[in-house]
Every structure is written in structure tokens, then in C-alpha cells.
N, C-alpha and C positions, 0 to 999 in steps of 0.2 A: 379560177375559184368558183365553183356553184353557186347557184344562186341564193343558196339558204346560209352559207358560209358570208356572206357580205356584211358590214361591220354593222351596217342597221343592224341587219335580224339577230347578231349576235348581240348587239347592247338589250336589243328590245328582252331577249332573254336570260339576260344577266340582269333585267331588271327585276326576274322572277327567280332567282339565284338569292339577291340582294336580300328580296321581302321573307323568304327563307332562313336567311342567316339572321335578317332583324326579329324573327319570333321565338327565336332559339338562340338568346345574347347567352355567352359564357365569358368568365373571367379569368383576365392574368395570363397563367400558363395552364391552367385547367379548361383546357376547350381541347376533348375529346370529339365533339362531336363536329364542332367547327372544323377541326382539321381532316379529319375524317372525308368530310362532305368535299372541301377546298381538294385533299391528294384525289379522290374519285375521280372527280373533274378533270382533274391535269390528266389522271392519268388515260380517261377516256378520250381526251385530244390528241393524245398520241405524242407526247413530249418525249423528248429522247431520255428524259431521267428528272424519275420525281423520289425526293427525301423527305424521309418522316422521321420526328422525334427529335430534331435538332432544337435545343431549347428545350424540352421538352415536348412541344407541342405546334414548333415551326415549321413550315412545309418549303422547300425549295425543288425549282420545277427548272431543268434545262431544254433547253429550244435550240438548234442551232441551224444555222441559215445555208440555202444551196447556192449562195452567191459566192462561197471560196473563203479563206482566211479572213478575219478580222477583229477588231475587238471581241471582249466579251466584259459586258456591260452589266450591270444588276439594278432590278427595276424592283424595288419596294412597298407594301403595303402592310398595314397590321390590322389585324384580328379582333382583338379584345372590345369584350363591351365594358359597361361602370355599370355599380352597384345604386344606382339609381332607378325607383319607379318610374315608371313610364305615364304619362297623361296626353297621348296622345291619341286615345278614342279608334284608330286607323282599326280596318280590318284585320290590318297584318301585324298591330303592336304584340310584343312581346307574350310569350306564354308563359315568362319564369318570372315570377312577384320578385321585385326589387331589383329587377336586373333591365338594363335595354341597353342597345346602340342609340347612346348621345353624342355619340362624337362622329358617326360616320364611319366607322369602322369594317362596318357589315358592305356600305357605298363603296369604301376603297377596295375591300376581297373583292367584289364581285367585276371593278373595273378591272385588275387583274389580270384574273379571269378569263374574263373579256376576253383580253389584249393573247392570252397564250392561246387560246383556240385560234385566234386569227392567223396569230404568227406560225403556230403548229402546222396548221390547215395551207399556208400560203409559201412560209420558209423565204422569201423574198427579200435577204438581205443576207451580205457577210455578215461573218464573224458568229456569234451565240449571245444569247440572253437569257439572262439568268434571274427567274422571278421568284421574289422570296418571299414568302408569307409569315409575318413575323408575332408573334406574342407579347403579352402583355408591357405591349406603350404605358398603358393608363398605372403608370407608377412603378412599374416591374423590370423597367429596363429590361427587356427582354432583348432589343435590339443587342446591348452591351453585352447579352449571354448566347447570344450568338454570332457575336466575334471572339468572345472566349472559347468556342466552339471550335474554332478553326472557319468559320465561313469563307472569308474573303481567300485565303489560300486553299483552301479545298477545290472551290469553283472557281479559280483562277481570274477572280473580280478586280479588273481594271478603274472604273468607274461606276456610281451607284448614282440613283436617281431616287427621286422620292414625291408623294402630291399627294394635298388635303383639302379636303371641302373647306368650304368660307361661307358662310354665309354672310347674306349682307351684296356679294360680290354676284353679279347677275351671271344667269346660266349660259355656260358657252364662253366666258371671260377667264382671262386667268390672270394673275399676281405673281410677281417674283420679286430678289433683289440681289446684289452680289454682297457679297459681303455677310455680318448676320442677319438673321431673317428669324430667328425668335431666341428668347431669351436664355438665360439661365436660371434654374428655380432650384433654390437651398428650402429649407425648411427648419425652425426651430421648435423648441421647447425650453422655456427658463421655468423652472420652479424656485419657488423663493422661500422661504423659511427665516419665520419672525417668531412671533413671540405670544401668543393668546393670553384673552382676557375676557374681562363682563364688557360687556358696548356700552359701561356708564361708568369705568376705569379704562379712557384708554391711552393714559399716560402709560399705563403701566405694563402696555403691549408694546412690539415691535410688530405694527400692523402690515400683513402684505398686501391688503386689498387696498391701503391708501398707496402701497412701495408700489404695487403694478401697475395703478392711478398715473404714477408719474412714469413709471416705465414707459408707456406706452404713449405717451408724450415724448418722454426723449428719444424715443424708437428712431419718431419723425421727423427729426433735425437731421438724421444720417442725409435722407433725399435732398433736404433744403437747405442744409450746412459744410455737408461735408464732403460733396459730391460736382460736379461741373455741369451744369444744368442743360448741357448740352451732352450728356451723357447720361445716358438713361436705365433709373435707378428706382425703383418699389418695393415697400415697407409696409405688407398689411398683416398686423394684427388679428389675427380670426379667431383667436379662442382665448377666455377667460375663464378661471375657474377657483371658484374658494368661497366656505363656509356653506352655509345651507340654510333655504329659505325656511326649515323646520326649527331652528334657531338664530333669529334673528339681532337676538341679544347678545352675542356669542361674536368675538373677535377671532375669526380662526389664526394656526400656527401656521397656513401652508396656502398659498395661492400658486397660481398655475398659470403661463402667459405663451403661447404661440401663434404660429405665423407662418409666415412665407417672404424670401428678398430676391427680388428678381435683375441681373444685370444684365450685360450684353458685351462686357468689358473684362478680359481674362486676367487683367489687373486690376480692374475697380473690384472685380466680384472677390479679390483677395481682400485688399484694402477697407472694403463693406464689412468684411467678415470680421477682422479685426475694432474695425470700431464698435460696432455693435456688439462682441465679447467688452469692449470698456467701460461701454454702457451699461450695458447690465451689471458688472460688478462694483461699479464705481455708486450706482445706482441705490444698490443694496447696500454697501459698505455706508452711504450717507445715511441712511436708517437703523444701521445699527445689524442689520438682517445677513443672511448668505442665500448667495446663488448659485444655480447648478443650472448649467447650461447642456442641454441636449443639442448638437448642431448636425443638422443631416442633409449633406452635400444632393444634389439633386442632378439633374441633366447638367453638361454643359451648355453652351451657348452653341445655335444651330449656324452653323456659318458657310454660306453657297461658296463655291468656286467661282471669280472670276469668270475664270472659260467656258464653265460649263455650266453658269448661268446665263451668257450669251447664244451659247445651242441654244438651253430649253428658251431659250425667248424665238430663237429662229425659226423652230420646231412650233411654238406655240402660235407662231403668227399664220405660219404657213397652213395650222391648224382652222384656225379659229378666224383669221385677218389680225393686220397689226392693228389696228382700231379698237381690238376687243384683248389688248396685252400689256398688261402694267410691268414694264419692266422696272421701276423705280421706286417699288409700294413700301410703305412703313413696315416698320421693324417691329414684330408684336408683342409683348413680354408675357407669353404665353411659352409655354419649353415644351421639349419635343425628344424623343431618347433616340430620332432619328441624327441624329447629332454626331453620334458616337460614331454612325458609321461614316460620315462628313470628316471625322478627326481622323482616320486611316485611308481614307479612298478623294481623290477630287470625284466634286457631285454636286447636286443642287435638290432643292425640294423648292416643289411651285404651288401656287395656291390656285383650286380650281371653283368659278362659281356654285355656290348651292343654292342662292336665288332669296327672294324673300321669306327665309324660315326662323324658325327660333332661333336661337344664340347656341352654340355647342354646349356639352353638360345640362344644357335645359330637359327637364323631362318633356316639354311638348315640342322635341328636337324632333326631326326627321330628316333622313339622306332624299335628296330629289333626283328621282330616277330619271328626270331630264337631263341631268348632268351625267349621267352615265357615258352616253357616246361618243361627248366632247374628251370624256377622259381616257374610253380605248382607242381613239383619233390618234391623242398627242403620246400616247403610251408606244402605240406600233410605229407611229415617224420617229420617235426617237431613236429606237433601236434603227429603222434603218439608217436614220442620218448618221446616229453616234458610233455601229460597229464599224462602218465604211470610211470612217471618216481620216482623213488623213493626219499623222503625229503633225 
């Protein structure tokens, strides 16, 4: 391999890749430009076959190796950025008001990336690799629309891999776990409809702002009542809504209560569901009032392979040292739409350090480019290890 082709020099310019994608966040499945830039790439590295438009706005890039027959593997990252301002002051922050990479998104393309120019450039291993660049995670399930696509059967996808920034987790570390490895996230909406009045009769209401008072109380018995405390379960409340500070005297007819319930248990997260529908109605029924439940099913639960939680920890070690490889890390109640593709393929998704930065979703969030060459490291050993690897 030449000397400019060596994994340094390629991270060190995926980190100019990265700062690129971070000033030019796009959303969802609308990243014309994002894919654009992402198929150029592949297709300048000479991949044996790069697809556009899958998803709309997905890129899949095949690699296949001179070593002879062997798996063919699919290595994951997504695209999208969030509708979030950015405060992060950097040279490179965002140039679209109300948009940036807070999740890392822009860090995962570019590790990618990375990893296909290597393997394009080197081809050192059986079998093929199949790197997929996916849209809109940040709530679009995009992942899920392109299995609906035909992904995995098209590119004849045995196993899929997946890895996300952490911060908090120092650079050059990485995090796994068999089993699940982040949550499930449903979503609601209850509107409740009572009864208005003057706020100096309010016998003579069927109040929701007192009925959501208690809602949102009983919410939280589900986690500390109803649930095995050893099984992990979240109830947050984040929006309230009813009457208006422009009349305060004013008992409205309509309040407004959602949220989010997070499990990790493909029976709890049924069980969750159903209690919390008796809650709410039971809730309203004692006030006299009705409910109407909006209930919006969300990711599954992200659940590693055994086996192929084992590779990535072998992969990882041999990367990084086992010293700096948490094979055993907490289960996060954060969801992930890479899930979906976990429910049709064995695979794992690992966690990779982002070092002392903001918190993900934070607008003074940033991907640290130091982390970049630990992640086309453990990216290109896996394909070697995983297409060669014996059934």
C-alpha cells in the first residue's frame, strides 16, 4: 500500500471530510448534498459498486476482497443531522441556522469512509463488505426503510455491524454488550377533554389541568409499581399543554400530556403499554373527563448477538488493547433505528470513545476527530476477521 494510503493519513483526512459534513448538517431523508458528497467519495476509491437513492437518500458502497470467497458483511453508519442550533463557536460549526451534527453523525460518515478507501485501496481480505450509509436515524427510521427496500437481500448481507460515539468514554476505548445494548422508545400523546369554566367556579368544571396534575403522577407508579426493578423501565413526561397565560381566569376544556417510555424487554415494553393505556383512561373516567390516547410505537430494543458481540470485543481489543474494552457496559435507554437491522441479520453495534465532550443532542456537542482512527482501525479488522472467519 503507498505511503499516503496508510490508515493515519487517511483518518487524518477523513477528519477534513468529517468538518465538511459538520457545516453542511442536512435532515432525515433530505440530505442531497450529504449523499452526493458521501457516493463521490466511494466512488473515487474505486469500490466495486456504489448505490444511490436507496431510502431515498442512502448510499451503499461494495468492496470485495482478493483473498477468495467469504462472507459478506455490512458495516453501518448514518447521515443525518437534528434540528438543533449549534453553540459551538468552532470554525467549522454549521452554516444552516438551526441545524448541526449533535449526535455524531457527520464522525460516523466520515469513519466509514475512512474504512472503504482503505479496504478499496488494499482489498486484503476474503469475502466483500458492504458499507451502508443510512438516513434519517434521528426519528425517520430510515434504517427500517431500507430493509423495506430490499437491502439485506439485494447485497446478499450475512451480518451487519454498527458504532457510535460516547461521550464521556475516553478516545481510543470502546463499549459493548451482548445482549440489549439500548432501549426501546414509544412515544405518546393523551389529550384529555373536560369541561370549562370561570377559575372562581370550579366546581362546575371537569378540570384537565388538575386531571393531567394527577396523570402525570400516576404515569410514575408504572416504573416503581408495576415493573421488576430489575428490569428497566422510563416514564418521562416532557410536554404539558392547556389554557393560556392570556387568560388566567379561564378553566380550559382541553389539556394535553406527552412523553416518551423507554424499555429493553419485548414483553415489558408490551405490558408498559397496556398499563399506561389504563391509566390514562381510568384516570379520566375518575374526573368525569375523556381521553384520547395517541400511542406512537418507536424503535425496537437494540439487541447485540451473542457471537458477534464476542468478534467485535476480539476485533476491539486487538484494536485498541483489551485494557481499553468494556465488554460488559450498561444498557442505555437511549434507542437507536439500528435495531431494525439486529432483528433480521446477527450483529452488534459498539460504543466508540468521543472523549470529554458535551452530552449527544447538546448544541455545544462536537464529534472529536481524535476518535476517528480508532474507528477506521476497528472498522477494517473486522471485515478482515468477520469475512474469513470460519461458520
Amino acid at each position: 500500500m503507498p505511503a499516503q494510503e496508510t490508515i493515519e493519513t487517511i483518518a487524518e483526512e477523513a477528519g477534513q471530510w468529517r468538518r465538511h459534513l459538520h457545516q453542511h448538517p442536512e435532515l432525515l431523508f433530505d440530505l442531497p448534498a450529504t449523499s452526493a458528497f458521501v457516493a463521490d467519495k466511494l466512488r473515487s476509491f474505486g469500490c466495486d459498486e456504489v448505490v444511490t437513492g436507496i431510502a431515498t437518500s442512502g448510499v451503499v458502497a461494495v468492496v470485495k476482497g482478493k483473498a477468495g470467497a467469504g462472507r459478506t458483511i455490512g458495516l453501518r453508519a448514518d447521515m443525518d443531522a437534528l434540528p438543533i442550533a449549534e453553540q459551538t463557536n468552532l470554525a467549522h460549526a454549521s452554516k444552516t441556522p438551526g441545524k448541526m451534527h449533535a449526535c455524531g453523525h457527520d464522525g460516523h460518515t466520515a469513519m466509514l469512509l475512512g474504512a472503504a478507501r482503505h479496504l478499496a485501496s488494499t482489498r486484503d481480505f476474503a469475502g466483500t463488505a458492504v458499507l451502508i450509509f443510512q438516513p434519517a436515524e434521528e426519528g425517520g427510521a430510515g434504517g427500517r426503510v431500507m430493509l423495506e427496500e430490499g437491502l439485506l437481500e439485494r447485497f446478499g448481507i450475512e451480518e451487519v455491524f454498527g458504532m457510535h460515539n460516547e461521550p464521556g468514554l475516553p478516545v481510543g476505548s470502546f463499549a459493548i454488550r451482548p445482549g440489549p445494548m439500548l432501549a426501546a422508545a414509544d412515544r405518546f400523546v393523551v389529550t384529555l377533554n373536560g369541561k370549562g369554566s370561570h377559575a372562581a367556579s370550579p366546581h362546575e368544571s371537569r378540570d384537565p389541568i388538575l386531571i393531567s396534575a394527577h396523570l402525570v403522577t400516576a404515569l410514575q407508579s408504572i416504573a416503581s409499581r408495576n415493573v421488576d426493578p430489575f428490569d428497566p423501565v422510563v416514564v418521562s413526561v416532557t410536554y404539558l399543554a392547556g389554557g393560556s397565560a392570556a387568560a388566567l381566569n379561564v378553566i380550559p376544556e382541553q389539556a394535553v400530556v406527552g412523553g416518551t417510555i423507554r424499555t429493553i424487554d419485548a414483553r415489558t415494553r408490551k405490558a408498559v403499554e397496556q398499563r399506561f393505556r389504563d391509566i390514562v383512561a381510568n384516570t379520566a373516567r375518575l374526573f368525569e373527563a375523556q381521553a384520547e390516547i395517541d400511542w406512537r410505537p418507536g424503535y425496537p430494543v437494540t439487541v447485540n448477538d451473542p457471537e458477534m458481540t464476542k468478534a467485535a470485543i476480539s476485533v476491539a481489543s486487538d484494536v485498541a488493547g483489551a485494557d481499553k474494552v468494556n465488554g460488559n457496559c450498561q444498557c442505555t435507554m437511549g434507542a437507536e433505528d439500528f435495531s431494525y437491522m439486529l432483528e433480521k441479520r446477527p450483529g452488534a453495534i459498539i460504543w466508540l470513545g468521543n472523549g470529554d465532550s458535551a452530552g449527544l443532542h447538546n448544541p455545544a456537542y462536537d464529534f472529536n476527530d481524535d476518535a476517528i482512527i480508532h474507528g477506521v482501525r476497528y472498522w477494517t479488522a473486522l471485515v478482515s476477521g468477520r469475512t474469513s472467519a470460519a461458520d
